[in-house]
Structures are given as structure tokens and as C-alpha cells.
C-alpha positions, -999 to +999 in steps of 0.1 A: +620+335+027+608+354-003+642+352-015+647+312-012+613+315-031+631+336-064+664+314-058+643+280-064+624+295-095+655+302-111+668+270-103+636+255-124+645+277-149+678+270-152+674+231-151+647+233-180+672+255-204+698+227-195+676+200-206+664+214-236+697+220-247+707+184-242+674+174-256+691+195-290+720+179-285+715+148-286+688+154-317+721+173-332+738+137-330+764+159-321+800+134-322+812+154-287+788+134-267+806+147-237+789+178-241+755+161-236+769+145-207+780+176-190+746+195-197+731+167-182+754+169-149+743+202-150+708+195-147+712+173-124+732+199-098+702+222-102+674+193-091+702+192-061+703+223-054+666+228-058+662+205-032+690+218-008+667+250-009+635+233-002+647+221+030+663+252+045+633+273+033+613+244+056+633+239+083+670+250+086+683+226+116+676+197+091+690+218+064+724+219+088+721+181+098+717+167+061+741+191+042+764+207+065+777+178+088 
């Protein structure tokens, strides 16, 4: 489970680079606001998969029954 453990720290990681970089974006007032919206989406599918992890690192039956049915 050690390896769920480096999988969800990265995931942290990666989520807080892809909100700072929106947080730049938008303080940019960058015209291409659809690049501030797809950072964000990004973001959002790490929290996602962050949680997706927490589950099967606690219990992978439920894991099966909320993701994979």
C-alpha cells in the first residue's frame, strides 16, 4: 500500500502546481480564458483521483462497488 501512499502524494502535488498556475492565469488576465478553465478541470480530476485512491488504499470491495460498477 506504500505505493497508493507515493501515487496520492503526487496527486497533491500535482493538483497544487495546477492551481497555482490558474491562480497565474487568471492574475495574467490572460484573453484565452479557456486555458484557466482547463487547468482548473485539471485540478479538479486530480481531487478525483485522489479520492478514487483513498478508497481502494481503505477498502477495495467499495473501491469496486463505487467506481467500477
Amino acid at each position: 500500500m506504500r505505493d497508493l501512499q507515493l501515487l496520492a502524494d503526487y496527486l497533491v502535488r500535482l493538483r497544487q502546481e495546477k492551481l497555482q498556475l490558474g491562480h497565474s492565469q487568471a492574475l495574467a488576465d490572460d484573453p484565452r480564458i479557456i486555458h484557466l478553465v482547463i487547468t482548473a478541470h485539471e485540478a479538479e480530476l486530480c481531487s478525483r483521483i485522489l479520492a478514487a485512491v483513498k478508497v481502494l488504499e481503505r477498502d477495495s470491495g467499495k473501491f469496486i462497488q463505487e467506481y467500477l460498477s
